[in-house]
N, C-alpha and C positions, 0 to 999 in steps of 0.2 A: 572469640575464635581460638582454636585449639589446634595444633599441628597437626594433629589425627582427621580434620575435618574434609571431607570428600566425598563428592557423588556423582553417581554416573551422568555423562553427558545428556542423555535422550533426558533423565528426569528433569538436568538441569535446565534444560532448554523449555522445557513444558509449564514449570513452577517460575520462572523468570516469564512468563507468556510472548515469549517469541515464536512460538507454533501454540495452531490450538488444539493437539493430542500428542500423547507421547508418541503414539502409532508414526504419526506425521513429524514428529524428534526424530524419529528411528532412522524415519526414510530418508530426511536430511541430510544426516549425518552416513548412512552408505555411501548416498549419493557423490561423494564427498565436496560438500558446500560446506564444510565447518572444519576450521584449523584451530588448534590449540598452540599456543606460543610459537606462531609461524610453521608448525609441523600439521601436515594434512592427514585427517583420520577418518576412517572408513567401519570404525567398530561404537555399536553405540555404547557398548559397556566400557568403554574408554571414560577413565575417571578423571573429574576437576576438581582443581583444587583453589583456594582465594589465594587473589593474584596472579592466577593465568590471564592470557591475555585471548578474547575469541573473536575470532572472523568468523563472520558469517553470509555467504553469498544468500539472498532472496532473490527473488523473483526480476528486482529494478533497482537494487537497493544493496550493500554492504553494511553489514552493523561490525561495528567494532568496539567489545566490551571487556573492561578486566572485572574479574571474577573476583564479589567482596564477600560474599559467603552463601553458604549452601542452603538449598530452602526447603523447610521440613512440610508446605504446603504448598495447593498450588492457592493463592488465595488472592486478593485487588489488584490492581493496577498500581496501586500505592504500596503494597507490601512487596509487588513484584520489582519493584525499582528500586526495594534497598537494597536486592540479591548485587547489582551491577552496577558499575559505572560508565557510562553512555563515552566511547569518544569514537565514535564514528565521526568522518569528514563531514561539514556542513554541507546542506545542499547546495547547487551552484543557484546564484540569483536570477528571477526570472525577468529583471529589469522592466516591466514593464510589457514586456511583447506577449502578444498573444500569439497563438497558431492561427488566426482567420486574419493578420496582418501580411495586408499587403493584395488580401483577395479583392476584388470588387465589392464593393454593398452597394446592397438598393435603398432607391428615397424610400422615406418612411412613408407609406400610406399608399405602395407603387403595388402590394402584392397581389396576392390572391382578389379577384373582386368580392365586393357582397353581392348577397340577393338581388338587393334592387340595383345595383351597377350593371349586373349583369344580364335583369330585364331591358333594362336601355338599350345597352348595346347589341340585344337580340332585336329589340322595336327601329334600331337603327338599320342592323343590317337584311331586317325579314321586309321593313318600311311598312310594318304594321303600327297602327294604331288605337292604343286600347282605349281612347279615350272615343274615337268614333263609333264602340260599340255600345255603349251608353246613350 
């Protein structure tokens, strides 16, 4: 690393693959979902340096990355993860609960009839008998 070493935000953000185009960088970073060392920026040609610190809002989700250097491609998932250092807050646990806790459930085998369940209970309630036509 070199004290000269620096690159605009939208590339940085593309070549670290936290968007998947710079177009979608761009937008980001207008938008203003991206602060650099706690200051809120709105220009994509705003330049990073290693060792800023970046917030990033998404969609459901906060990333929170310091910036270890600049990347000359945009290239794997494994090349992309030596640009940063991950320290976003951990997710919160999900203990165990689902979202369908606490609803009703039915007994297993209660649902939809089959075919021939549902001829029965047609011969039940029409008091036809298909065997009498035989």
């Amino acid at each position: 690393m070199t004290g000269e070493e620096k690159q605009r935000i939208d590339k940085w953000l593309f070549f670290a693959r936290v968007v998947k185009s710079r177009s979608l960088a761009a937008k980001l970073v207008s938008a203003g979902s991206v602060r650099i060392n706690k200051d809120k920026i709105d220009q994509p040609s705003q330049v990073v340096r290693p060792g800023d610190v970046l917030t990033i809002t998404l969609d459901r989700r906060i990333l929170v990355y310091r910036v270890l250097s600049c990347g000359s491609r945009r290239g794997p998932a494994d090349e992309a993860r030596t640009l940063y250092e991950d320290m976003s807050p951990p997710l919160p646990a999900k203990d165990g609960i689902s979202r369908f806790d606490g609803l009703p459930m039915r007994d297993a085998g209660s649902g939809r009839p089959t075919k021939r369940e549902r001829r029965q209970v047609d011969r039940l309630m029409l008091g036809d008998d298909d065997s009498s036509d035989q």
